[in-house]
N, C-alpha and C positions, 0 to 999 in steps of 0.2 A: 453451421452444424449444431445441432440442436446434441442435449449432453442425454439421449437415449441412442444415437447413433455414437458416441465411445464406447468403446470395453469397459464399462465401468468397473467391471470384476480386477480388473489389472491395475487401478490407481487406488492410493489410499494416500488420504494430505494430511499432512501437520501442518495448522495452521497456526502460527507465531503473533501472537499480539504484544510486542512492547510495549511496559507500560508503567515505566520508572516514578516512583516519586515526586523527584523534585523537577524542578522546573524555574528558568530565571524572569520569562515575561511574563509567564501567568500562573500565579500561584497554586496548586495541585493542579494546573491543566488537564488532567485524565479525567477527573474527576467533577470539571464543569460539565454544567448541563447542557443539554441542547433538544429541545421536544421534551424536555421531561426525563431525558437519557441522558447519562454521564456519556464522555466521550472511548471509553473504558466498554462500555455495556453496549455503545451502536457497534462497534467492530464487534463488539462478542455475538451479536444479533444478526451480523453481516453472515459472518463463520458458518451462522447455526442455518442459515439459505444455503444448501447446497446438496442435490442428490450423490454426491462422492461422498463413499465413506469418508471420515475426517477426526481426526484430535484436535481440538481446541485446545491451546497455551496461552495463558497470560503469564508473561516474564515482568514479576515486578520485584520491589525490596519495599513496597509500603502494604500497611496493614491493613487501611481502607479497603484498598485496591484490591488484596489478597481477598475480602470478605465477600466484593461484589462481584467479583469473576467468579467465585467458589457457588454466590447465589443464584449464579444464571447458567451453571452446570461448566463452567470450564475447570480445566487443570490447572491450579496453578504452580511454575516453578519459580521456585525463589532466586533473586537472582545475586550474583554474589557481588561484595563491593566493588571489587574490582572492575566491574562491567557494569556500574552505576555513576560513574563519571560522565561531565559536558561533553568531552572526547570520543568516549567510550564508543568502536566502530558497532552499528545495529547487528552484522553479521556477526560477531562476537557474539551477541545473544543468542539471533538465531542459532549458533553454532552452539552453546549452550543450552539451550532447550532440548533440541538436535539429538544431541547425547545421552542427555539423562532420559528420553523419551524412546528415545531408540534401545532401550533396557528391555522394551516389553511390545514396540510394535515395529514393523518393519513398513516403511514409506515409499512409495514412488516421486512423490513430489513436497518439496515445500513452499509453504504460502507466507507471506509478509502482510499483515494486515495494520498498517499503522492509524493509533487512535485520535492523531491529529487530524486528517482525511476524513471527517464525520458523515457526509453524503457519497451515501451509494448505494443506486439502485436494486431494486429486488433480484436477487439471484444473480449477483453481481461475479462469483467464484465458476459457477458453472459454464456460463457465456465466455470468461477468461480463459479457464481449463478446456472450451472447449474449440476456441481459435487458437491454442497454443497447440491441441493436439492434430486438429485441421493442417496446422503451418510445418506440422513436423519440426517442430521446434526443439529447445532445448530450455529457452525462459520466456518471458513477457514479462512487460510492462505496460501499467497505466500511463497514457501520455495525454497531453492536450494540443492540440491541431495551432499553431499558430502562423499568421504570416509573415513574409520575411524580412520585414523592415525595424532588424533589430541593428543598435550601434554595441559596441566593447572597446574596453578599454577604463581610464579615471576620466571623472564625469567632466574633468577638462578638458580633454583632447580624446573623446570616443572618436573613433571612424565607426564609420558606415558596411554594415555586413551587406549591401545591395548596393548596385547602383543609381547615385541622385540623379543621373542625367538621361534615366530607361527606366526610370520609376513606374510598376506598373499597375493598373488600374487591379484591384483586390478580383474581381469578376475574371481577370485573363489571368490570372494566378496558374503556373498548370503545377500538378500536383509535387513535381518531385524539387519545385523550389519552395514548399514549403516547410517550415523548422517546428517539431515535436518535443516537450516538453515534459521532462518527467511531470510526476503529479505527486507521486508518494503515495496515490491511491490504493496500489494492489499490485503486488510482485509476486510471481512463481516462480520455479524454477524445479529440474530434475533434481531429486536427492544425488545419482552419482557425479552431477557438474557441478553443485553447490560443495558438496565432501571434498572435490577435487580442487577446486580453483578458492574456494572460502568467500564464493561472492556473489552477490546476486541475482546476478544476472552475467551469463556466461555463454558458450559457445552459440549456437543458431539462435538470435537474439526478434523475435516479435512482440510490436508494438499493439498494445488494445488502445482505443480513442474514449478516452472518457467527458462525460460531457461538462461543460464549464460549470457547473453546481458541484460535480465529482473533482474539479480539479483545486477547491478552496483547501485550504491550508490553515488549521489554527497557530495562528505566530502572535496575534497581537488580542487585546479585546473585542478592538474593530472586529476581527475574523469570527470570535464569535457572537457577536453580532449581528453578522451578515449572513452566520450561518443557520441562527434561529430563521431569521426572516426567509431564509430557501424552506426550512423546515416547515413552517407555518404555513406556507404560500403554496409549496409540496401538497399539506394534509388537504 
């Protein structure tokens, strides 16, 4: 469904960019580059792709950060200490954004844009919103498609999520034995099932496929590393 065939008159998104401070692997991590772009400024660049009306948030407690979202046209809400903890649940943010934002606009849905997730493709919000409104849904998530030759468990004694003795060839794969992966790429959800449950992803639950460039994760320097080299390889 292409996003001229929705109501677009009837959605209006808050889009939620977390985008704290500190950080224990990579120090200011929001604020590394990737193409030339802090990781901070590609989710805000993501946001600013989307024919849905939309409020851009960046929920931070650092000053940089405040300066460069404030330069690339978002809103920023400060976010309180309390909700700037290693612990601290994302929802809690979103939930605070949420609030103080909902003073002056009323939302049909909200968006989770995390600035870890640095690739993603052009008009990546609208194709989202627009299979989640296709699915009659309720939320979505970015996932990555994997096969199911996963084990669990301590890495002494994992067993086996398939079995060794019907092991089968990835090609005879059929679709519903394979296992979906969050990504942390891109989460919506209805504002009255996010208000209602405090989570992000709740009742009629659709999965979007993102592609393995969309599914990296800044956690370590390796990541971004790897993730320049998609950027580069990309332009």
């Amino acid at each position: 469904m292409k996003m001229h065939e929705v109501e677009i008159g009837s959605l209006k998104l808050l889009i939620v960019i977390p985008a704290r401070g500190g950080s224990k692997g990579i120090k200011k991590k929001n604020l590394q580059k990737i193409g030339g772009m802090t990781l901070v400024a590609r989710s805000i660049d993501t946001a600013k792709m989307t024919s849905v009306p939309s409020v851009i948030v960046v929920s931070t407690d650092d000053i940089e950060i405040m300066e460069e979202a404030k330069a690339m046209g978002a809103i920023v809400v400060v976010r309180p200490a309390a909700l700037c903890d290693d612990n601290s649940p994302t929802e809690s943010t979103m939930e605070h954004a949420l609030v103080e934002m909902s003073k002056h606009h009323h939302f049909s849905h909200i968006v989770l844009l995390q600035p870890t997730s640095p690739i993603r493709r052009k008009f990546l919000i609208d194709e989202v919103i627009s299979k989640l409104v296709s699915d009659g849904a309720d939320s979505i998530v970015g996932v990555a498609k994997r096969s199911p030759f996963f084990w669990k468990g301590n890495i002494d004694d994992a067993m086996p999520l398939f079995s060794l003795s019907t092991r089968p060839m990835r090609q005879n794969i059929s679709d519903n034995e394979f296992f979906y992966q969050e990504t942390g790429n891109i989460y919506i959800s209805k504002i009255e099932n996010f208000k209602r449950t405090k989570c992000r992803l709740s009742g009629k639950i659709s999965l979007f496929i993102n592609t393995e460039n969309e599914a990296l994760d800044i956690d370590t320097t390796d990541d971004l590393q790897e993730a320049e080299r998609i950027v580069r390889n990309l332009k």
